[in-house]
C-alpha positions in Angstrom: 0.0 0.0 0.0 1.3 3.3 -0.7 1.0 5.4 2.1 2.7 9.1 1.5 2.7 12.5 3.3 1.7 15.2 1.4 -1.1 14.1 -1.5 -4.5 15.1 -1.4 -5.4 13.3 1.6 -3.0 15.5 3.1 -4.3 18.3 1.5 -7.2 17.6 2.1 -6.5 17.2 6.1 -4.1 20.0 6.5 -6.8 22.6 7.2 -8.4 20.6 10.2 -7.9 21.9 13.3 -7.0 19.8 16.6 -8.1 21.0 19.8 -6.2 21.9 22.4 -6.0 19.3 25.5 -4.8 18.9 29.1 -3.4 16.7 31.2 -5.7 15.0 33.9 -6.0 12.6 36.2 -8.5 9.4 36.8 -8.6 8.2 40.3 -10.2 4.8 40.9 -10.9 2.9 44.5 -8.8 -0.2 44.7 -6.9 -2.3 46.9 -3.0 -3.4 45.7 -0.7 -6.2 45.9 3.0 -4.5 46.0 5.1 -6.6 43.3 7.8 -6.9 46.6 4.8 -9.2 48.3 3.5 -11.1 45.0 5.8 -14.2 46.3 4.6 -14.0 49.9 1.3 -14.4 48.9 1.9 -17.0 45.9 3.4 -18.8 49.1 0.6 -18.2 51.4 -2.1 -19.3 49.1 -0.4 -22.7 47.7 1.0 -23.3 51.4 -2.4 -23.8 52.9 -4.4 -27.6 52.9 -5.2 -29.0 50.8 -3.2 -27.2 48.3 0.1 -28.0 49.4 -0.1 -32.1 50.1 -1.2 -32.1 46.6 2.2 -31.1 45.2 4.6 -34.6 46.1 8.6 -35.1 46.0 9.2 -36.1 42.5 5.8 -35.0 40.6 6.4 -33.3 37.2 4.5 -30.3 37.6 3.0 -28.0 34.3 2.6 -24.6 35.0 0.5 -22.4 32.6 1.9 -19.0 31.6 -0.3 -17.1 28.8 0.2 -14.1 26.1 -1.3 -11.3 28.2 0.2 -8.4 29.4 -0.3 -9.2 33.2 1.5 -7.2 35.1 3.7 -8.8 37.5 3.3 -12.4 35.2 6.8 -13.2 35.5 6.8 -12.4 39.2 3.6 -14.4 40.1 5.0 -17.9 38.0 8.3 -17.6 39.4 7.2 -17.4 42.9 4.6 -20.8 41.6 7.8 -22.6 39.9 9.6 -22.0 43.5 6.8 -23.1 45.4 7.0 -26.4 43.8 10.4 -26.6 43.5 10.2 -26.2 47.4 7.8 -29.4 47.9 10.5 -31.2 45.9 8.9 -31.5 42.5 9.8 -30.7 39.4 8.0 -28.1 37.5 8.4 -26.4 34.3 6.2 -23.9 32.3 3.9 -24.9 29.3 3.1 -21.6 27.2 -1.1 -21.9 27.2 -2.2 -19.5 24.5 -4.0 -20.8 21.8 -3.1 -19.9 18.5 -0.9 -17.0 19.6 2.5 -16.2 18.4 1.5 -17.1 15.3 0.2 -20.5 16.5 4.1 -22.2 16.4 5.9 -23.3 19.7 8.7 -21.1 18.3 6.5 -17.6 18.4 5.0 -18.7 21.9 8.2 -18.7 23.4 9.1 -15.3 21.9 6.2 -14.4 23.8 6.9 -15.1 26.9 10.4 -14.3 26.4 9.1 -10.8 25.8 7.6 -10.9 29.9 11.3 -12.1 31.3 9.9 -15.6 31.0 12.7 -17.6 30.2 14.1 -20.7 31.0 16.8 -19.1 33.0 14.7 -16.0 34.7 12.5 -18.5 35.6 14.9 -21.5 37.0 13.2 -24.4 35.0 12.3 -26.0 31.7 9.3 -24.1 29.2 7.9 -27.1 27.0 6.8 -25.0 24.1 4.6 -27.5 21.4 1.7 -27.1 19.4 1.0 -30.9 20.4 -2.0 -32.2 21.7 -3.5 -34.8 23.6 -6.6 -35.8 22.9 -9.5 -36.0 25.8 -13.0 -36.4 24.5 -16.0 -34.6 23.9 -17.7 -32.1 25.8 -22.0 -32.6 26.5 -22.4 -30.2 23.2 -20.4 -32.5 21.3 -17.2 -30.4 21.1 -13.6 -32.1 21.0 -11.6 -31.4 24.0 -8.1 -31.4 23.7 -5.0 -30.1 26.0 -1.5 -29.3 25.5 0.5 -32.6 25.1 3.3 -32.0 27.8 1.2 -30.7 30.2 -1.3 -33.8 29.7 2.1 -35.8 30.6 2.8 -34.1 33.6 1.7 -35.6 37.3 0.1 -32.2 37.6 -1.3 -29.4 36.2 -1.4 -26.2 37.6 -3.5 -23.4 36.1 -1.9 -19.7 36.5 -4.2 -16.7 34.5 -5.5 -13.3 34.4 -9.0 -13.2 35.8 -11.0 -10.6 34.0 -13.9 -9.8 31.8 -14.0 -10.5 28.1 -13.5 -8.3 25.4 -15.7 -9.8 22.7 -18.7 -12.1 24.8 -20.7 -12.0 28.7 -21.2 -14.9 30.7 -20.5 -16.8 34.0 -17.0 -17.9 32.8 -15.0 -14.8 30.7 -11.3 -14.5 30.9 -10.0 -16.9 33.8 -9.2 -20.5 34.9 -11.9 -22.2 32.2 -10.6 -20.3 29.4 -7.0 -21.4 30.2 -7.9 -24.5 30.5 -9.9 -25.2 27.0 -8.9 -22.1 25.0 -5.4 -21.9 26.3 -4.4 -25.2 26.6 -6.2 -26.4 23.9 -3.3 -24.8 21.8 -4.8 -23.7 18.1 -6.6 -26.9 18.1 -8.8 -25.9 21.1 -8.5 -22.5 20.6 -10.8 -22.9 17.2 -13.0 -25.4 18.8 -14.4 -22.9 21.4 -14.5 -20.3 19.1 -15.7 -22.3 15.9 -19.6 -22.1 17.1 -19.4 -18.3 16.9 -18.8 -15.6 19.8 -22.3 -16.3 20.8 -22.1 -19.5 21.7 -18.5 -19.0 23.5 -20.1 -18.9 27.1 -21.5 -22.2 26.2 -18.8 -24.3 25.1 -16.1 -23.0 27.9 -17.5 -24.5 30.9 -18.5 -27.3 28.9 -15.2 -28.2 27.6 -13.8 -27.2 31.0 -16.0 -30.0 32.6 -13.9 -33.0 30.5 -10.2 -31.2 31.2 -11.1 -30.9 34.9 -12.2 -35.0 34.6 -9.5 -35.9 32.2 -6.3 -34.2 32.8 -4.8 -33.6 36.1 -5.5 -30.3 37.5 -4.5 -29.7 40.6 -5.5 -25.9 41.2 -5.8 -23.1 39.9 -4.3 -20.0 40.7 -5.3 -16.6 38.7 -4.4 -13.1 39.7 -7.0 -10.0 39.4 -6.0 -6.5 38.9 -7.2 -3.1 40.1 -8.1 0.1 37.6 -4.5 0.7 37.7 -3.5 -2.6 36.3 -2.1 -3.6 39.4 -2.2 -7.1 40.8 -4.4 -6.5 43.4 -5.7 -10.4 44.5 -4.1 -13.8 43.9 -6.3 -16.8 45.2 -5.3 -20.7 44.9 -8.4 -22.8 43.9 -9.4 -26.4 44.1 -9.6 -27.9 41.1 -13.3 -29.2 42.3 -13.9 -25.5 42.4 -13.4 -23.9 39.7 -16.1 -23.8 38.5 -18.3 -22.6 41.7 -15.6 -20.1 42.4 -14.6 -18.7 39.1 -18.3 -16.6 38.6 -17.8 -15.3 41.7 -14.4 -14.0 41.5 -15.5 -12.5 37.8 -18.2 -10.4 39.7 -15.4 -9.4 41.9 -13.1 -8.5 38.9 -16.0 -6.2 37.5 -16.0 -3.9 40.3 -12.3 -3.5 39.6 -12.4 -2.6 36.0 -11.5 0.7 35.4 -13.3 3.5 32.7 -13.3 6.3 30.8 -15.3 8.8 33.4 -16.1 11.4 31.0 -18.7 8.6 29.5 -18.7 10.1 25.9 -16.5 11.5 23.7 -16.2 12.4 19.9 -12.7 10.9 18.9 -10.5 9.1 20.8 -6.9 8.5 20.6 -4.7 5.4 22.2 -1.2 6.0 21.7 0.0 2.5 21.7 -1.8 -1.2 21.0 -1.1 -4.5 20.8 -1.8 -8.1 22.5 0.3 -7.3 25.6 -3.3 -5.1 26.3 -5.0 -6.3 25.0 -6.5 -9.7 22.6 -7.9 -6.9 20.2 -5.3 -4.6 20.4 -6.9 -2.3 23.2 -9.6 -3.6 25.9 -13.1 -2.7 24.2 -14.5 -2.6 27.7 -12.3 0.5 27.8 -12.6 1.8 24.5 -16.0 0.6 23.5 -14.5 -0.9 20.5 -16.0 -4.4 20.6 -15.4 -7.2 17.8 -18.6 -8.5 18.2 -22.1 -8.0 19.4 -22.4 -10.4 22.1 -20.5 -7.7 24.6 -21.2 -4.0 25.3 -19.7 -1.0 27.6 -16.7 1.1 27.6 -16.5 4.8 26.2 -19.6 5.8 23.9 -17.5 7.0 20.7 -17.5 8.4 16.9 -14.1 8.1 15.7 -11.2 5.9 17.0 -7.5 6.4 15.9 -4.6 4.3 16.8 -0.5 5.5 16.3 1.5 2.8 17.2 1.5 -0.7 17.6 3.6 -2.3 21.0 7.1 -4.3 20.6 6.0 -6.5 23.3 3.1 -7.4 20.1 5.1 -8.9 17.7 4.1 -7.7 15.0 0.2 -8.9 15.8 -1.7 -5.9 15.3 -5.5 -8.1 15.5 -7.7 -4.7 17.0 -6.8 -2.5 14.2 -9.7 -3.2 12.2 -11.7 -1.8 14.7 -10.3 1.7 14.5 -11.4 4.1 12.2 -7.9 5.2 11.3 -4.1 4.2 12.0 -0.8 5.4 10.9 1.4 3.9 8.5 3.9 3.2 11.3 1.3 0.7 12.4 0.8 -0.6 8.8 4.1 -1.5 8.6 4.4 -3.2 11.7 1.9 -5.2 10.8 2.5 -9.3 10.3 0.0 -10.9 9.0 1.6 -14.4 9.8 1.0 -13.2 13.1 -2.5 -11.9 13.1 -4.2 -14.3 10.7 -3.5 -17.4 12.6 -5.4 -15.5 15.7 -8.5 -14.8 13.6 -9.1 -17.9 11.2 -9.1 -19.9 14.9 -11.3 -17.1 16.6 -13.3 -16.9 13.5 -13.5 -13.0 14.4 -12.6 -11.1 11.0 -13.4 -7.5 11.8 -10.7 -7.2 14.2 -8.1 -8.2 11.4 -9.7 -5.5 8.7 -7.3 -2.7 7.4 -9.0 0.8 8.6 -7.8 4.3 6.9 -4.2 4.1 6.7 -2.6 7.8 6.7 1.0 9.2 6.9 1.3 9.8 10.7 0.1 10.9 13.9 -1.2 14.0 13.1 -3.5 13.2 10.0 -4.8 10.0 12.0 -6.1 12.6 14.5 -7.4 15.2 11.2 -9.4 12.4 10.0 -11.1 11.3 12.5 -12.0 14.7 13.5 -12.8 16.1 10.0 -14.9 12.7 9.4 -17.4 12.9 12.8 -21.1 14.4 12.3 -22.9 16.9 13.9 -19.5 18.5 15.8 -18.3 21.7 15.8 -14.6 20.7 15.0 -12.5 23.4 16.7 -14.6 22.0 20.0 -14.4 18.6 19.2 -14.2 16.4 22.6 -11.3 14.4 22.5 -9.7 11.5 24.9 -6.1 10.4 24.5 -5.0 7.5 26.4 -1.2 5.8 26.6 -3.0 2.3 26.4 -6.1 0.7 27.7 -3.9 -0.6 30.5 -3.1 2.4 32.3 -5.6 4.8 31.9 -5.1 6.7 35.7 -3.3 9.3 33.5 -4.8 10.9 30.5 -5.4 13.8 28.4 -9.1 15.6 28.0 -9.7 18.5 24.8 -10.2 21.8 26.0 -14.5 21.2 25.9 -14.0 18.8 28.8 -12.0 21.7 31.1 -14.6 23.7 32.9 -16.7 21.1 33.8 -14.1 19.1 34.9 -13.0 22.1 36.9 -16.8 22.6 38.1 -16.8 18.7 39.3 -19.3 17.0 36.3 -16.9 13.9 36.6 -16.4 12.9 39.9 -12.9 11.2 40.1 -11.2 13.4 37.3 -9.0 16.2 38.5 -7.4 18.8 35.6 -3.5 18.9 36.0 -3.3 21.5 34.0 -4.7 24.3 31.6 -5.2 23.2 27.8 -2.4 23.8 25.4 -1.8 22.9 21.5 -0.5 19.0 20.9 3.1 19.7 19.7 4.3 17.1 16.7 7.6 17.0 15.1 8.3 17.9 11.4 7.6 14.3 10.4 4.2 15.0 12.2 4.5 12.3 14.6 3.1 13.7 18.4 5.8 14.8 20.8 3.4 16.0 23.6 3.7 13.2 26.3 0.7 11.9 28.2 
C-alpha cells in the first residue's frame, strides 16, 4: 500500500484543526498487591491444605503461563515454579495460548520471552509444542483437547488473568476455564471454542472445562485480578473441584475493579500505543468501546477511533486495528500478518483483522477522524487520548471537557493543568507526552 505524506489526503486534512488538551487525572478505589509481596502471597495461598499435600517429592508439575500483558506475570510464575520446586517437585512452564504467536511453539516462546519468561529468569524448563492430547467430547459434542506436555505431567497447575472478556458476557469470561480449554487447547482448542461463533463462546467454555477438569490432572488453579491501575491486586489458589463454583464469583469481583473512561462520551479518541500485551484486540473494548462482536457492550460511547502505534511487546500482531477508524502507516508497517491471521481464522472474528484508513502519521490520524465525525463543531471537538487501555489513571481531556471538569461533572477526574496545542515534530508524529 502506498502510504505518503503530502497528496491530497494531506491536503485535504491539512486545514483541520485539533483541539487543544490537558493533562488530567482518573482516580479509581482499589486495593494493591506491591510486586515486593507477590511471592509471599503465591506462598501463602499454595501453602495452605489441601493445596500443598497435593504437590509430592518427584511429581512433574506444568505450570501455565499465557500471552497477556499481566503485570507482574513473571513475578507471580516464578514465585509458583519456587513453590514447587520447594515441595520437591519438578516443574516447568507450558506456554497456554491458543493460537498465539503465530500458532508455532517457536513464536509462543518469543512471547513469553518478551515478559522475562525464560528458562533461566525462571529456574526451570518451558515445554513450548503445538502438540496435543486428545481428551474427549464435551455434552455439546465439542472435542476437547490439551497441550500434550502438560497432559504428561503428574500435575497441572493453572496460572491466568481473571477478568472480563472483550468480545462475549457470561459466568466464565477470561480466567481458569478459558485457560484450560482455549489456552491449553493450543490452536486446536483454541478454534474449537471459538468455531460455534462468539455467541455461543459462554456455552462451550464451561462445557469443555468440565472433560479437562475430569480428564487431565488439574491440581489448582491460581489466577491473579487487577485493580483500575493494572495492578495485581488479588491472587487466590483454587481447588480444582472449584473452579467452576468459584470462578463466577471472583468474575463479579473482577467487575467492580475494571477501570473506565469517566467522562462517559467522547467524539474521537486516541490510544497511543496497542497491541496483545493489552489487550486480545489490540486495546480492551471494555475501555474503549470498540467491541469485535455484538455479544459484549460497555466502555467509552464514541464516533471516531485512531490508533499510532502498535507495541514491541506485540510482535508484530496488530488483531484490534480493524476496529479503529484510522491508524498510521507506522502501524501498517508493523503489521505481520503471519502473526494476526493465525489468531482470527481460529477465533473466526474477522473484523478485528480488517485494514482501517491508513494515513502518513500521527497527526493526520487525529485530522481524520475529527474532519470525518457528524454533527461537531470541529475546533470543539471532545477528544480523549489515552497511553494504552492498560493504564488509563493518566490521561489527556480537549479543551470542551475543562470547565466542567474544573466545576466537578466527573467525579474522580482532576485537571493537571490548563489546555495547550498538541506539539508534533516535522515528520508530524506527536511529541506531547501523556
Amino acid at each position: 500500500m502506498k502510504v505518503t505524506s503530502g497528496g491530497m489526503v494531506s491536503q485535504l486534512l491539512k486545514d483541520t484543526p485539533i483541539p487543544k488538551m490537558f493533562h488530567a487525572r482518573q482516580t479509581f478505589p482499589g486495593d494493591r498487591i506491591a510486586p515486593e509481596d507477590i511471592p509471599a502471597v503465591v506462598f501463602e495461598q499454595l501453602g495452605q491444605e489441601p493445596f500443598a499435600s497435593l504437590i509430592q517429592p518427584g511429581m512433574s508439575i506444568a505450570v501455565t503461563a499465557g500471552s497477556r500483558g499481566i503485570r507482574n506475570v513473571d513475578i507471580i510464575t516464578k514465585a509458583i515454579v519456587d513453590f514447587v520446586k520447594s515441595r520437591g517437585a519438578a516443574p516447568f512452564i507450558v506456554p497456554a495460548m491458543g493460537s498465539h504467536g503465530g500458532a508455532t511453539a517457536e513464536g509462543q516462546l518469543e512471547i513469553l520471552a518478551g515478559y522475562n519468561i525464560t528458562p533461566e529468569s525462571m529456574g526451570c524448563p518451558i515445554k513450548s509444542s503445538m502438540e496435543v492430547a486428545e481428551l474427549g467430547y464435551s455434552e455439546r459434542g465439542r472435542r476437547v483437547a490439551i497441550d500434550k506436555n502438560a497432559y504428561e505431567a503428574d500435575g497441572i497447575i493453572v496460572s491466568c488473568r481473571l477478568k472480563p472478556h472483550n468480545a462475549f458476557r457470561g459466568p466464565y469470561e477470561s480466567g481458569p476455564c478459558k485457560m484450560m480449554t482455549v489456552g491449553l487447547g493450543k490452536q486446536v482448542g483454541a478454534s474449537v471454542v471459538h468455531g460455534d461463533g462468539m455467541d455461543v463462546i459462554a456455552q462451550n467454555i464451561p462445557t469443555m472445562a468440565k472433560v479437562v477438569l475430569e480428564k487431565a490432572k488439574i491440581l489448582l488453579a491460581i489466577p491473579c485480578m487487577e485493580n483500575a491501575y493494572d495492578e495485581t491486586c488479588r491472587i487466590e489458589a483454587i481447588l480444582a473441584k472449584d473452579i467452576l463454583t468459584r470462578e463466577p464469583e471472583l468474575l463479579k469481583y473482577a467487575f467492580t475493579n475494571m477501570p473506565k473512561l469517566i467522562v462517559g462520551e467522547t467524539d474521537v479518541l486516541i490510544v497511543d500505543e496497542v497491541g496483545k500485551n493489552f489487550s486480545g484486540t489490540g486495546v480492551d473494548p471494555n475501555i474503549t468501546g470498540t467491541f469485535s462482536t455484538p455479544y459484549a457492550t460497555g466502555g467509552i460511547k464514541v464516533q471516531r477511533t485512531c490508533f499510532l502505534n502498535l507495541s514491541e511487546e506485540s510482535h508484530g500482531n496488530a488483531l484490534g486495528c480493524g476496529l479503529a477508524s484510522a491508524i498510521t502507516k507506522k502501524i501498517f508497517d508493523d503489521m505481520d500478518i503471519e502473526k494476526m491471521y493465525p489468531n482470527c481464522i481460529t477465533s473466526t472474528v474477522l473484523a478485528s483483522a480488517r485494514i482501517p484508513c491508513v494515513v502518513a502519521n500521527d497527526k493526520e490520524a487525529i485530522q481524520i477522524c475529527i474532519r470525518t465525525c457528524n454533527k461537531i463543531e470541529q475546533e470543539k471537538a471532545r477528544m480523549v487520548r489515552i497511553s494504552n487501555s492498560l493504564h488509563i489513571g493518566e490521561i489527556m481531556l480537549s479543551e470542551s471537557y475543562y470547565e466542567d471538569v474544573r466545576a466537578g461533572k466527573y467525579p474522580g477526574v482532576e485537571a493537571l493543568d490548563e489546555p495547550m496545542e498538541l506539539e508534533f515534530d516535522e515528520n508530524g508524529n506527536l511529541m506531547t507526552k501523556i
